[in-house]
KETORTOR-247071 format. One record per residue: x, y, z of N, C-alpha, C in turn; residue in three letters. Coordinates in steps of 0.05 Angstrom, whole numbers, plus 5000, padded with zeros to 4 digits. Atoms other than C-alpha are relative to their C-alpha. Layout:
// residues N
XYZXYZXYZALA/...
***
This chain:
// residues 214
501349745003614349575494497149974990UNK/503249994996606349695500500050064959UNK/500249845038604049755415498750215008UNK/501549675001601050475415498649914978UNK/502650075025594950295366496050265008UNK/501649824981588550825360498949775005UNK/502850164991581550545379498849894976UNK/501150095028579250515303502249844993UNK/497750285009585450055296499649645010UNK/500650174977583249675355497649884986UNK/501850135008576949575327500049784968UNK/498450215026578749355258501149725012UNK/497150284992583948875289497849755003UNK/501450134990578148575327497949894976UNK/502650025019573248575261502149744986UNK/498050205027579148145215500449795024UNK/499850274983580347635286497449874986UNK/503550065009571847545277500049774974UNK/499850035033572647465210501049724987UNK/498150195008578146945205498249695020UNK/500650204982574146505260498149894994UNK/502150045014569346065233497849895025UNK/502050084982563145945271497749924992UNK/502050085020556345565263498750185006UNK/502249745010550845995245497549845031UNK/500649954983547346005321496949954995UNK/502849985010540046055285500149944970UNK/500350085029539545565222497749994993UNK/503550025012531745575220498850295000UNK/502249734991530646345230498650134977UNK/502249905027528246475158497949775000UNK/502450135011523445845161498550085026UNK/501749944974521346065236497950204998UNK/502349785004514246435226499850285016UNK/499749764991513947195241497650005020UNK/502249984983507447245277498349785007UNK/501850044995502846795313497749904988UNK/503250085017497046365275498450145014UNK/503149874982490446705280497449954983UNK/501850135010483646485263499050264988UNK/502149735011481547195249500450064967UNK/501549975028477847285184501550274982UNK/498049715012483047755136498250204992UNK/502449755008476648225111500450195031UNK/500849844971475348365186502950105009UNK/497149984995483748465203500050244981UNK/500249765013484048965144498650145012UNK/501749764996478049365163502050135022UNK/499449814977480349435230502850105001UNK/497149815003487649585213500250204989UNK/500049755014486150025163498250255009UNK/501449794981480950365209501850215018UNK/498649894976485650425265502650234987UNK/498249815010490750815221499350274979UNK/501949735009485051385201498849944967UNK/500450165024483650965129497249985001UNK/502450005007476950805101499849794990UNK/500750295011474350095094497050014987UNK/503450025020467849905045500749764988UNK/500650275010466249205028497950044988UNK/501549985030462449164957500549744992UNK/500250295009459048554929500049994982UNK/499949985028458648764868501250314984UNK/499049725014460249374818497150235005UNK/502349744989453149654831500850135025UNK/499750074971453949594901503550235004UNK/497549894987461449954890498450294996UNK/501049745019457650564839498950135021UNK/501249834975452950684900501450125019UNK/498949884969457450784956502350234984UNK/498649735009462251194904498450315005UNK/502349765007456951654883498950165039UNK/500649924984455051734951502350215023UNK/498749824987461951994974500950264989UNK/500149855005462152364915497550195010UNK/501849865000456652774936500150155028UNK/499249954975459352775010502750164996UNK/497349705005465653194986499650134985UNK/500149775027462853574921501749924991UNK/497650035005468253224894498550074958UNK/499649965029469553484813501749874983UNK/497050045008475753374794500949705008UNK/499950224989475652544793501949854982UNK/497550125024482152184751500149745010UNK/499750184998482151564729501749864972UNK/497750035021488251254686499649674986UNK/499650365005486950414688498449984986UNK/502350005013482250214631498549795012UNK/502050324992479749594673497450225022UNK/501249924991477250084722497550264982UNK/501649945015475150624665497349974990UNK/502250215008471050074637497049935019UNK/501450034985467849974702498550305004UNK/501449785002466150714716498450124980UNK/500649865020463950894643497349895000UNK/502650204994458350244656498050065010UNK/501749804986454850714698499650145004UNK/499449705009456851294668499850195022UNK/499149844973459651534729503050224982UNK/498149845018464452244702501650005019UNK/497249854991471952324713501949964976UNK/497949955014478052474671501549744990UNK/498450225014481751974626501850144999UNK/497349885006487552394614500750165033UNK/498749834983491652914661499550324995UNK/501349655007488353544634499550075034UNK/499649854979488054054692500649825025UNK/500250274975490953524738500450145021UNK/499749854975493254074781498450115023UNK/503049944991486154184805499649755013UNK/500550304999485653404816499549935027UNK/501150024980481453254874500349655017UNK/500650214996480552534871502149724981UNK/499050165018485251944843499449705009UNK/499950314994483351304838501349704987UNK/497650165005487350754830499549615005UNK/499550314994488049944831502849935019UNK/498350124970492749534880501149864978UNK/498850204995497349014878499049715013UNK/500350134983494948694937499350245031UNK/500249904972492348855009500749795025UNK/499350144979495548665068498750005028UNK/501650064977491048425124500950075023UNK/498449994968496148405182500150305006UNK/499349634995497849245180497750164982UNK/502449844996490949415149502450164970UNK/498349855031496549675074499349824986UNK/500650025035496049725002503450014993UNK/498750115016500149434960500950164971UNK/500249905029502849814900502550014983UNK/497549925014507649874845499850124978UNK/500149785024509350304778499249814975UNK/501250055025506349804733498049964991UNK/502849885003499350034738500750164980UNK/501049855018496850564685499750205016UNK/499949844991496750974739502450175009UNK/497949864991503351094759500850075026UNK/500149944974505351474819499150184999UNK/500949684988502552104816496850095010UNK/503350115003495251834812499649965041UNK/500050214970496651514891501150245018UNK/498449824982500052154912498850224996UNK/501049734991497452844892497950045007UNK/503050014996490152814891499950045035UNK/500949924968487753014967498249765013UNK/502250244999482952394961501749754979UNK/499650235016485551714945498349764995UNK/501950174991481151154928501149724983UNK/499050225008483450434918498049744997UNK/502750185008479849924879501849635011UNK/498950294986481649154909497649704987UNK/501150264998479248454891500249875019UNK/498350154978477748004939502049695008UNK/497750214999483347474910502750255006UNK/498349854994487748114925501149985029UNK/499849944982487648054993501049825017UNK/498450204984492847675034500150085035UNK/499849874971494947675105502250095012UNK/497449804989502047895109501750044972UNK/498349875023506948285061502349754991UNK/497850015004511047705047497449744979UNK/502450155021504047355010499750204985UNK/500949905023503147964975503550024982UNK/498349985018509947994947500149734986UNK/501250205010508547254930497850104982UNK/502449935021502847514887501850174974UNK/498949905015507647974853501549714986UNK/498050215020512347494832498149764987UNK/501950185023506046954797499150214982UNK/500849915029504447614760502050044991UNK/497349845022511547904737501449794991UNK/497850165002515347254742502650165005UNK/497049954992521947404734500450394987UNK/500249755018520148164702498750225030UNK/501149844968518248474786501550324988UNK/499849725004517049154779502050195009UNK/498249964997521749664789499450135032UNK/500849704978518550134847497349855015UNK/501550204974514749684902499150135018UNK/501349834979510650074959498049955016UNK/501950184983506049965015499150335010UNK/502149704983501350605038498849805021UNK/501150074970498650525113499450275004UNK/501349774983493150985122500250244979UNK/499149765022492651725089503250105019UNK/497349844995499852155096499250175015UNK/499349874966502552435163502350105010UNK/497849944996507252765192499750145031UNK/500149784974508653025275502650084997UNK/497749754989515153425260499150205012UNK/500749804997511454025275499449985025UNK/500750014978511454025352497549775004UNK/501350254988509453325349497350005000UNK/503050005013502553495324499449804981UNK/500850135024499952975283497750084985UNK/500049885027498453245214498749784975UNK/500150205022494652845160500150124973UNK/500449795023495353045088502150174992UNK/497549835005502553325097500749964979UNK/497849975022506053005043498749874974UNK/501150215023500552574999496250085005UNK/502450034992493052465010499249995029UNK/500349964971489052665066498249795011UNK/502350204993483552095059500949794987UNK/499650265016484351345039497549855005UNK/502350155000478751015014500849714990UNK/499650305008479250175007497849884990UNK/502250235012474249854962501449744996UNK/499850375011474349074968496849954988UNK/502350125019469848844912499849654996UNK/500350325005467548114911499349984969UNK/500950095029464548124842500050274977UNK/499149795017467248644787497950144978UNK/502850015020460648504742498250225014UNK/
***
């Protein structure tokens, strides 16, 4: 007599045969096998253009003068007021040139502009690198309408699996809790597939790579 068994029985049955059968592993080098292609191209120039191509804002600065000017100059290109800044390394830097924005969260709700430090930048997809153990937090990277990210250029790797290597020589064994990668300002085409910037975070991303912090 035929067993009467359903289909979700059937399948099971077939998952515990699998299971019981031992087999060699088909691909023993595919974690040392490299994801992409060597390429001679220069990671500065790879950022720009990735982070271009995904509506982002690239600016190479040789120095901290050199960053003050091109700030000042976009402040002046948005009227921007309302400018928050939480990291004291960057503070330090802005106060040097007595450039004004907010040390605290007073009327943050107004908050035009947040600027923020990295992790790391990833060359290959043209992303920032970030996690919650900045002074900034998350809300610094998210409400503000204008984001602006400050970078070294030992920050800047060429794929996400060097910048998480960067995390782990700073945290050691203490890796942050809340890890993230922004590509570009925030988007969204639910809306009859309209693409939308500014839906759910910042509508502009600005990338400062600074060679010299002085």
């Amino acid at each position: 007599m035929q067993e009467n068994i359903s289909s979700k029985e059937l399948m099971l049955k077939k998952i515990r045969k699998a299971l019981l059968e031992k087999r060699d592993n088909p691909y023993p080098n595919l974690e040392e096998s490299p994801l992409y292609t060597p390429t001679d191209e220069i990671p500065e120039i790879m950022f720009a253009e990735q982070l271009t191509a995904v509506s982002g804002n690239f600016i190479f600065c040789e120095n901290g003068v050199d960053f003050i000017e091109n700030i000042l100059e976009l402040a002046d290109k948005f009227k921007w007021r309302k400018i928050y800044c939480w990291e004291r390394e960057l503070q330090a830097l802005l106060s040097t040139y007595e450039f004004p924005f907010y040390k605290t969260d007073k009327d943050f709700e107004m908050a035009e502009v947040g600027i923020t430090m990295c992790e790391a930048l990833i060359a290959r997809n043209g992303s920032v690198l970030l996690s919650n153990q900045n002074e900034s937090g998350r809300r610094l990277s998210i409400y503000p309408h204008h984001h602006i990210v400050i970078a070294r250029t030992g920050q800047l790797v060429m794929d996400l699996k060097d910048g998480f290597q960067l995390l782990k020589n700073k945290y050691g064994g203490q890796i942050p809790t809340m890890i993230s990668t922004i590509t570009g300002p925030s988007r969204t085409a639910d809306i009859e597939k309209t693409l939308v910037l500014g839906a759910h975070g910042p509508k502009e991303l600005f990338v400062f790579l600074i060679d010299d912090f002085s």
